[in-house]
N, CA, C and O atoms as a CHARMM CRD file, in Angstrom:
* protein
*
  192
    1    1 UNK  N      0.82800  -1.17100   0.00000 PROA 1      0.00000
    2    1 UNK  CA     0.00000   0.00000   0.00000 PROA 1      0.00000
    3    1 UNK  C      0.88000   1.24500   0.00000 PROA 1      0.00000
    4    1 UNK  O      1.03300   1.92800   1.01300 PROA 1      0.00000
    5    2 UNK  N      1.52700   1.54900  -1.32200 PROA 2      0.00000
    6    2 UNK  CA     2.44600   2.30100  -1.38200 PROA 2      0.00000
    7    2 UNK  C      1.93700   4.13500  -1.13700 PROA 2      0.00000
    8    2 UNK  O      2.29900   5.19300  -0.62200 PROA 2      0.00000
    9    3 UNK  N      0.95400   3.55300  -1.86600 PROA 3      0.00000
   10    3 UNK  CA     0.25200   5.19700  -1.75300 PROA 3      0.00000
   11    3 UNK  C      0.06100   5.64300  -0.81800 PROA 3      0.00000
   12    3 UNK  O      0.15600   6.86300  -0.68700 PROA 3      0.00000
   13    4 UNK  N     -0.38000   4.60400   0.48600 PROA 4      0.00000
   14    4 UNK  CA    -0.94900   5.75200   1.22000 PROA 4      0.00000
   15    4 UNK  C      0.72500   6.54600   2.29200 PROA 4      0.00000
   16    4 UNK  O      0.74400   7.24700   3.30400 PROA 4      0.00000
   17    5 UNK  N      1.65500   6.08700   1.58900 PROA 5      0.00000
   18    5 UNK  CA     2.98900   6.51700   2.43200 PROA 5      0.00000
   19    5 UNK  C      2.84400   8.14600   2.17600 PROA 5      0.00000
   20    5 UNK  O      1.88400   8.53100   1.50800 PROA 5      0.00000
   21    6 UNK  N      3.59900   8.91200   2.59600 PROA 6      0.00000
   22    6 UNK  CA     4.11400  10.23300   1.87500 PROA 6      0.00000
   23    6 UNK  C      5.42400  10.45800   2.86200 PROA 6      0.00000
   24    6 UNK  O      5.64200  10.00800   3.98700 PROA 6      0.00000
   25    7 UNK  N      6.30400  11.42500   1.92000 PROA 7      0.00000
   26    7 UNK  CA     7.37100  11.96800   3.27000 PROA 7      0.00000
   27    7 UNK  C      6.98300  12.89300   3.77600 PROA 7      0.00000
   28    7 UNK  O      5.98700  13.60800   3.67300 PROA 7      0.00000
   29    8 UNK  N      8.00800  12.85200   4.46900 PROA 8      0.00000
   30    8 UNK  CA     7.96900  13.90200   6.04000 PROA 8      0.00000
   31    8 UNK  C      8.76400  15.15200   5.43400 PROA 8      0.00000
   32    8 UNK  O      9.18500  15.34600   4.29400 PROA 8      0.00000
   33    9 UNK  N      8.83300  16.08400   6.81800 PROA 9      0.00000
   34    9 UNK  CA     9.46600  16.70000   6.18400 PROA 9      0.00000
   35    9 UNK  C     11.10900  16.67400   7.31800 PROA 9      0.00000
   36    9 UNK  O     11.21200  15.95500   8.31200 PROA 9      0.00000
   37   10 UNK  N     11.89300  17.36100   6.96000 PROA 10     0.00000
   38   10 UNK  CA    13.16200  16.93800   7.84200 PROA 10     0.00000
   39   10 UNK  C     12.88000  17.04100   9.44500 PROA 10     0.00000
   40   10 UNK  O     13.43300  16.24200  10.19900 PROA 10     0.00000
   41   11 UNK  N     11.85200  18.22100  10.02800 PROA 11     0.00000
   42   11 UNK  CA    11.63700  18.61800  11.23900 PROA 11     0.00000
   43   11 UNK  C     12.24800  18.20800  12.48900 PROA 11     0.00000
   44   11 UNK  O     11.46700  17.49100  13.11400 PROA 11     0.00000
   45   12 UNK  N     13.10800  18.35100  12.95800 PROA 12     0.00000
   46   12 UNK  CA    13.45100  17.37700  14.25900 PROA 12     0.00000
   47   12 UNK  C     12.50400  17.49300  14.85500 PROA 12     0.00000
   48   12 UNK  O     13.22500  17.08300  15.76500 PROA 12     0.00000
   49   13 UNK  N     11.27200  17.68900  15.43800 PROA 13     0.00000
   50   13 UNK  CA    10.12400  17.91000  16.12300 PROA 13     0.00000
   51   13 UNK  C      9.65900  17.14500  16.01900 PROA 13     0.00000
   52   13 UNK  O      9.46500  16.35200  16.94000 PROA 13     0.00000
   53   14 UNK  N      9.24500  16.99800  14.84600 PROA 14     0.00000
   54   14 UNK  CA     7.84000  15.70200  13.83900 PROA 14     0.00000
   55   14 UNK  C      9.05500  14.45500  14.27900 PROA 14     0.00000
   56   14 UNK  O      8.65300  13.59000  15.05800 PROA 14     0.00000
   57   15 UNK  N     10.03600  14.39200  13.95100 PROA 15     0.00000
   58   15 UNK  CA    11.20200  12.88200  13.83400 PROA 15     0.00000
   59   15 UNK  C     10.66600  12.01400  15.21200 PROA 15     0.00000
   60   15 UNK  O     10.10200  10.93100  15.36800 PROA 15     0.00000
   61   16 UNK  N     11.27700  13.36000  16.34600 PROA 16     0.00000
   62   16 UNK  CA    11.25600  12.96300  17.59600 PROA 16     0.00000
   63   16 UNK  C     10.38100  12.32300  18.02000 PROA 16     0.00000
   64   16 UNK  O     10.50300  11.26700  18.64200 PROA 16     0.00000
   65   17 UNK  N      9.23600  12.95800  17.70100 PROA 17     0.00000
   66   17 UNK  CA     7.65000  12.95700  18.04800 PROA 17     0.00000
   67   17 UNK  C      7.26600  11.13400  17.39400 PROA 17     0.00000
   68   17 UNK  O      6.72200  10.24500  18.05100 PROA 17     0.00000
   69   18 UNK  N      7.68800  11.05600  16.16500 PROA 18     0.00000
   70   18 UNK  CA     7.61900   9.92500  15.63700 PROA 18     0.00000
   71   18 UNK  C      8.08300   8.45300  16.36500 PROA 18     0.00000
   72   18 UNK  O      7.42900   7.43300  16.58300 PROA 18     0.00000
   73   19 UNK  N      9.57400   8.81700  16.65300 PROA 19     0.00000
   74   19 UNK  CA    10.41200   7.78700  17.47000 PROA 19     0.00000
   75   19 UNK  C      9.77000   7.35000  18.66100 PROA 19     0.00000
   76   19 UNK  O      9.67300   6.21000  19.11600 PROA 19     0.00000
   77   20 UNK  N      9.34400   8.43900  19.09500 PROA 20     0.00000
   78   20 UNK  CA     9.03900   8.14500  20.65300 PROA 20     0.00000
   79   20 UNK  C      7.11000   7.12100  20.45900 PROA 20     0.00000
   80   20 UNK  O      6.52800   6.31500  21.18600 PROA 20     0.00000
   81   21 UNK  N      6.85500   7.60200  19.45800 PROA 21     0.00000
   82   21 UNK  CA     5.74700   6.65000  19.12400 PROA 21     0.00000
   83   21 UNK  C      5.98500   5.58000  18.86400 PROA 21     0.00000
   84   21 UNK  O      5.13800   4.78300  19.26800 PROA 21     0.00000
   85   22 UNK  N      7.15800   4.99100  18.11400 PROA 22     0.00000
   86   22 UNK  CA     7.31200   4.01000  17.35900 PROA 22     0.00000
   87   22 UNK  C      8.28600   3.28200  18.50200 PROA 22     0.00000
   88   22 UNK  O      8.59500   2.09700  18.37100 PROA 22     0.00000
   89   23 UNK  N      8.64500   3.90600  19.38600 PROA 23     0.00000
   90   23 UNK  CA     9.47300   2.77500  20.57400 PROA 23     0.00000
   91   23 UNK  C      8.10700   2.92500  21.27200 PROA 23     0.00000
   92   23 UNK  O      7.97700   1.71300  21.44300 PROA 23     0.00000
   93   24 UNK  N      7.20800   3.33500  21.70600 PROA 24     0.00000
   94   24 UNK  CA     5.80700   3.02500  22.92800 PROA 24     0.00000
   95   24 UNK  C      5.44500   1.82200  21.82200 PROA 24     0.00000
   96   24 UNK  O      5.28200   0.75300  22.41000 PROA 24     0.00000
   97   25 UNK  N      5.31900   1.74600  20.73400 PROA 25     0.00000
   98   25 UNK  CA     4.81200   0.37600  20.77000 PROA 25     0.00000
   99   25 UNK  C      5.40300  -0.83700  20.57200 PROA 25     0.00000
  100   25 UNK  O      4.78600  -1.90100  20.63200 PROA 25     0.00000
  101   26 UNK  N      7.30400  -0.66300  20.19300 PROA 26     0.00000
  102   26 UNK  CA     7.38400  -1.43600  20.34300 PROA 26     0.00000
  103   26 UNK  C      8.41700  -2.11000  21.53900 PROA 26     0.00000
  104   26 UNK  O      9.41700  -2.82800  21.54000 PROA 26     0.00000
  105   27 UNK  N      7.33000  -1.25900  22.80800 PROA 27     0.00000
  106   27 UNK  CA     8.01600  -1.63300  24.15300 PROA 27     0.00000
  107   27 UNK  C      6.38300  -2.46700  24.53300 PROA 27     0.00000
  108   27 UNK  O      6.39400  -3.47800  25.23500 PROA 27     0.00000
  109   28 UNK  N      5.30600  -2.00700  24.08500 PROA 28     0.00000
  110   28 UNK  CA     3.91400  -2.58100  24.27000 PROA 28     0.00000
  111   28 UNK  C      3.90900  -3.91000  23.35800 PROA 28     0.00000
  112   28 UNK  O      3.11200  -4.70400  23.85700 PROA 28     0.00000
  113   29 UNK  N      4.53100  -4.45000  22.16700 PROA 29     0.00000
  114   29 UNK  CA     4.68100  -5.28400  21.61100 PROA 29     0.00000
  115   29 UNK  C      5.93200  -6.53300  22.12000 PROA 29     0.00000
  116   29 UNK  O      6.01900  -7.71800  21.80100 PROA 29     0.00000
  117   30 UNK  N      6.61700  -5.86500  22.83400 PROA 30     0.00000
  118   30 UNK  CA     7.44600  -6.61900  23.52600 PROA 30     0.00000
  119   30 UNK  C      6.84900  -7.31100  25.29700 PROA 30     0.00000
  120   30 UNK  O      7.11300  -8.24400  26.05600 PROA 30     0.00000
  121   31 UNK  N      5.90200  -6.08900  25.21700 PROA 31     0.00000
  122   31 UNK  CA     5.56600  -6.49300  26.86500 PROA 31     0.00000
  123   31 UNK  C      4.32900  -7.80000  26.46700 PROA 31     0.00000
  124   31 UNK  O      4.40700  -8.80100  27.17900 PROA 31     0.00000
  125   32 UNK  N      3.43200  -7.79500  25.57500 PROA 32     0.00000
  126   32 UNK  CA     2.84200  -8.53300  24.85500 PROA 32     0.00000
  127   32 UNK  C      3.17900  -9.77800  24.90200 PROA 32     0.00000
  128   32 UNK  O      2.55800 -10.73400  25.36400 PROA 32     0.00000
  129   33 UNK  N      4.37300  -9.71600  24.31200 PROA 33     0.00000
  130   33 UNK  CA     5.36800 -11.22600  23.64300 PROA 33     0.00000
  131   33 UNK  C      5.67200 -11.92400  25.15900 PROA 33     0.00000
  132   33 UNK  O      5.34000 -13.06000  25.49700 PROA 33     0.00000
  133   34 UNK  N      6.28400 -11.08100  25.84800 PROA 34     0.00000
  134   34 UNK  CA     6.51000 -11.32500  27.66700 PROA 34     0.00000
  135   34 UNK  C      5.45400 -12.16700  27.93100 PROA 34     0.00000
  136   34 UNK  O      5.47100 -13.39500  27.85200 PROA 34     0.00000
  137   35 UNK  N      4.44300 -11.38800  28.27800 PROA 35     0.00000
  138   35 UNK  CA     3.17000 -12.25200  29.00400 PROA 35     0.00000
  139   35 UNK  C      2.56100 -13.00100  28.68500 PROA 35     0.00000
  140   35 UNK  O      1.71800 -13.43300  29.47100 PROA 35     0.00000
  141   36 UNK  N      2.68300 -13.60800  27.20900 PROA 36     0.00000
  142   36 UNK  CA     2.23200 -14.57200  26.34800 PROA 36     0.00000
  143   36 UNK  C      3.04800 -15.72100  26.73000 PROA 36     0.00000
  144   36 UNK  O      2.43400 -16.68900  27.17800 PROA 36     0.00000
  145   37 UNK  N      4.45000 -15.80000  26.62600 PROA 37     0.00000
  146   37 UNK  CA     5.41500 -16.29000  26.74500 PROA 37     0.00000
  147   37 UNK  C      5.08600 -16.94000  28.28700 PROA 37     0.00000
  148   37 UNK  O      4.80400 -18.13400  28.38500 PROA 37     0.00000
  149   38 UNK  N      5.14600 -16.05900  29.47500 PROA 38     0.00000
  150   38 UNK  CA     4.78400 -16.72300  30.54200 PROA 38     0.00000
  151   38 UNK  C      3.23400 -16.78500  30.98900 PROA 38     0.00000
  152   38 UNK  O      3.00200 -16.85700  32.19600 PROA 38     0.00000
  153   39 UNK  N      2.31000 -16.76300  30.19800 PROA 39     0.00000
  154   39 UNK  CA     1.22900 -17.46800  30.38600 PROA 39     0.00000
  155   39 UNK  C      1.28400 -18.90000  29.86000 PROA 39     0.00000
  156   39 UNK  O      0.76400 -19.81500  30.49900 PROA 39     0.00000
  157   40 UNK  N      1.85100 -19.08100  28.81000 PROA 40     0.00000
  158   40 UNK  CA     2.33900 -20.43800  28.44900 PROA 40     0.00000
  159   40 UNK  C      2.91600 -21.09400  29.36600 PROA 40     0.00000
  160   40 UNK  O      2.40500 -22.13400  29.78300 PROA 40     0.00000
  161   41 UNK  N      4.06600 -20.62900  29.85100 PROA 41     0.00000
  162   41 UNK  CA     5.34900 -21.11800  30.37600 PROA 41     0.00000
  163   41 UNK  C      4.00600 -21.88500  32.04200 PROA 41     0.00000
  164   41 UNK  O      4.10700 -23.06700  32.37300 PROA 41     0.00000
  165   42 UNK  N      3.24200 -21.18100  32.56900 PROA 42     0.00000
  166   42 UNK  CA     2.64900 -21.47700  33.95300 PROA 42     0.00000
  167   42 UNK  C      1.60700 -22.47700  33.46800 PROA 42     0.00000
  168   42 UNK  O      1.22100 -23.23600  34.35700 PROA 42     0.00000
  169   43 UNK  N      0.85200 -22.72500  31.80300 PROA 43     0.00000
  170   43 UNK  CA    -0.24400 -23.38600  31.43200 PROA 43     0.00000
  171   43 UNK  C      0.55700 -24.63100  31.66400 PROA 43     0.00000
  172   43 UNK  O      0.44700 -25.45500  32.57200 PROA 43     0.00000
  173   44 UNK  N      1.16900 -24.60300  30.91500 PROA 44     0.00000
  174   44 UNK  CA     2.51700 -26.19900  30.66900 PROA 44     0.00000
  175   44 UNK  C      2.86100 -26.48500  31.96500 PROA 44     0.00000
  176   44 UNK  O      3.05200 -27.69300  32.10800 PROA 44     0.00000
  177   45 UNK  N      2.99600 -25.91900  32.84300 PROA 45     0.00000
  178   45 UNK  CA     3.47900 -26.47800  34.03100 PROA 45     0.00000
  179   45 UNK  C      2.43200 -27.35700  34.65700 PROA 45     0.00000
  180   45 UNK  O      2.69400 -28.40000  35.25500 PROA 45     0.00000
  181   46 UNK  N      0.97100 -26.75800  34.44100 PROA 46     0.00000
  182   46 UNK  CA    -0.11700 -27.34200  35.09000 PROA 46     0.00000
  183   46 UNK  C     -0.42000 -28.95300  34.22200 PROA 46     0.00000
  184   46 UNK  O     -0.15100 -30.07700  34.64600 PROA 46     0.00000
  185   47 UNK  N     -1.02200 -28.59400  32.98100 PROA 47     0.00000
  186   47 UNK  CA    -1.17500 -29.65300  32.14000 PROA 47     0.00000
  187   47 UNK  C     -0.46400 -29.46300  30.64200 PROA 47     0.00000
  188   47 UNK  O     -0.90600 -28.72100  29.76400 PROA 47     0.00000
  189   48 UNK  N      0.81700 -30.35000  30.52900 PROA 48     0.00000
  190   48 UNK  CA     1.84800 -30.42700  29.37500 PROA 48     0.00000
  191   48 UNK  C      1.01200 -31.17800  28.30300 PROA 48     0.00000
  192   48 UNK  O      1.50400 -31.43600  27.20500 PROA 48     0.00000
C-alpha cells in the first residue's frame, strides 16, 4: 500500500515525536510477547 505513504518533512520535532511513538509500541509489543510467553510457560506447568 504504497500510496498511502508520503514523506515527512526533515523537522526534528515531527522525527522525535515519531520515534518516541514508534518505541511506545514497540516496548507494548514486547511487553505482549513477555506475558504470552509466561502465560504459556505457567499453562505447561499445570497440564503439558
Amino acid at each position: 500500500m504504497r500510496h498511502t505513504l508520503r514523506a515527512i518533512d526533515g523537522e526534528d520535532e515531527t522525527i522525535a515525536e515519531l520515534e518516541m511513538i514508534v518505541g511506545f509500541y514497540d516496548d507494548l509489543a514486547g511487553e505482549a510477547t513477555r506475558v504470552a510467553n509466561r502465560l504459556h510457560g505457567l499453562l505447561t506447568q499445570i497440564h503439558p
